[in-house]
C-alpha positions, 0 to 999 in steps of 0.5 A: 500500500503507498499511501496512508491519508490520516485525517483527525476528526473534532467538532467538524460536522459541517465539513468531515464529509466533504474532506473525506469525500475529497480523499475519496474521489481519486484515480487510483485503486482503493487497494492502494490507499487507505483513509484513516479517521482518527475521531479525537473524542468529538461531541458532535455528529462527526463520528456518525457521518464518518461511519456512516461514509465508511459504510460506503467507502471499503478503505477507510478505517475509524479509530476513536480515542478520548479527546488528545487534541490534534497532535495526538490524533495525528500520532494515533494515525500513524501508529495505525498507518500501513502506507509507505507515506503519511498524507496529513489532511485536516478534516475541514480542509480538502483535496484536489479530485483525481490528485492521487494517482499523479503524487503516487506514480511520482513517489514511486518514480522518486522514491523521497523522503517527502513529497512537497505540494502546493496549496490554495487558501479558500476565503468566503469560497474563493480559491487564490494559491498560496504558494508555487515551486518554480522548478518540480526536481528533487532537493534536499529538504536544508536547501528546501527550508533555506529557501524557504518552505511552508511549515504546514504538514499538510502541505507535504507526503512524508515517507513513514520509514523516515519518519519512524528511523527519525523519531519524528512525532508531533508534540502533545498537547501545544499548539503549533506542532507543525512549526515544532516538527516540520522545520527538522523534518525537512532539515533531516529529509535527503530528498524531496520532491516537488509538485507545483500542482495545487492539491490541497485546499486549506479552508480559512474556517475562523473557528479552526483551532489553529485559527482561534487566538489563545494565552496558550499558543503564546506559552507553547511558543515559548516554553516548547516549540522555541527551545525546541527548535534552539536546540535542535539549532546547535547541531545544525551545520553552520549554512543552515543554522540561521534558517532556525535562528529565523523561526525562533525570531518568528515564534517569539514575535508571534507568542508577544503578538498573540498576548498583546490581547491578553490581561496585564496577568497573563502579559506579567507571566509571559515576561517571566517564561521569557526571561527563564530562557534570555539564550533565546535572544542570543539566537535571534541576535543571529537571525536574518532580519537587523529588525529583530536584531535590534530587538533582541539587543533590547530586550537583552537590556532589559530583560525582565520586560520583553513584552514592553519592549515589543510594545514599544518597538511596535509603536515604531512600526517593527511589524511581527511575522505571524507563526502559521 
């Protein structure tokens, strides 16, 4: 079998069934793909329109677990997975029709590590591309990332055994598992290929859980997905290391944005895990951008206030990336 579709499922009853329908309506063999629904403890009537379409299709299986949020589900499926690649789809997302039988004569041709797609954000039903390869030849996943690259796993097939000899697992229980994970995956991947197909359709659905703004994401940000990816850094060659240094500026001025619509409390908290861990700044004083140099040297002047810092270095227009 080449392919494992996993989809976790949670309070998605208005859109699992187009998701599913998506993976369904294919050119190739259901004896070559298999779709897994993972049902994360969902309280709706997800689960009844996901058994109800299993009735249908004979590749799907449906695994239920008490709600572990989306990494675990994630996990669960490809613990289960009998595919030789992992396709991550989210349940309120989609993809492409008669896509599959493209990607898989090219996995098959390529035999990579992964398989980088390109995908279109959906707003209000209209379509616009958000991201194009210019060239289709394999790379290595460090020069993919040093070039720049999507940390949305959706956004790419990942071979399971690289997966497994690598010990890649998405973190349980934060948000932004994906920007903690894919960024080493692709740094440990030999070779990737590329698609500049649009196959999958990531619907801006404002009530998503990683669309919905939250303390929490701040504090994930900062007390795992940024030390994470720091260490990781140290043992990066010295070319590719400041494509890490880039995505911990990224995550700290996104865990800083997210709080600013938060309490003085929760501000006052942030500032304190901020300063537990001042050698993140010491990474961003290397990063790409002098504007966020210039930040960390502040903020390493006054370390015990990090959120002010950002405060008011906002009033002079240093805009914050966003972490996806």
């Amino acid at each position: 079998m080449i392919l494992s579709v996993i989809i976790p499922v949670y309070n998605v009853e208005k859109y699992v069934e187009n998701c599913i329908r998506s993976c369904e309506n294919q050119d190739i063999p259901k004896e070559d793909y298999e779709v897994i629904v993972v049902n994360d403890g969902s309280p709706d009537g997800s689960l009844a329109i996901v058994k109800r379409l299993a009735a249908t299709y004979s590749n799907i299986r449906v695994i239920s677990q008490e709600n572990g949020g989306l990494s675990v589900a994630r996990n669960t499926g490809m613990e289960n997975a009998c595919g030789d690649y992992y396709m991550f789809v989210d349940s309120d997302d989609w993809i492409a029709e008669n896509c599959l039988g493209k990607l898989t004569a090219k996995l098959r041709k390529e035999n990579p590590d992964a398989l980088a797609i390109c995908a279109a954000d959906v707003i209000d039903g209209v379509s616009i591309r958000s991201h194009s390869f210019t060239e289709e030849t394999p790379i290595a996943g460090r020069d993919l990332l040093k070039n720049g690259i999507s940390t949305c796993a959706p956004f790419a097939i990942w071979r399971a055994s690289f997966f497994k000899k690598n010990n890649l697992k998405f973190c349980q229980g934060i948000y932004h598992e994906d920007t903690e994970l894919i960024p080493r995956a692709y740094y440990l991947a030999e070779k990737v290929s590329r698609t500049n197909d649009i196959i999958y359709y990531y619907n801006q659905n404002i009530t998503s859980i990683t669309r919905t703004s939250n303390p929490k994401r701040a504090f994930d940000l900062i007390e795992v997905v940024c030390p994470n990816l720091s260490r990781f850094a140290m043992g990066v060659d010295n070319d590719y290391k400041v494509c890490f240094y880039d995505l911990v500026e990224s995550c700290m001025n996104s865990a800083l944005s997210v709080i600013q619509r938060t309490d003085k409390k929760e501000k006052e908290l942030l500032d304190a895990e901020i300063a537990k861990r001042s050698y993140l700044w010491k990474d961003i004083r290397k990063c790409s951008y002098l504007r966020y140099r210039i930040e960390a040297c502040v903020a390493c002047i006054f370390k015990k206030h990090p959120v002010k810092v950002y405060e008011t270095l906002q009033k002079f227009k240093f805009q914050s990336p966003i972490c996806k």
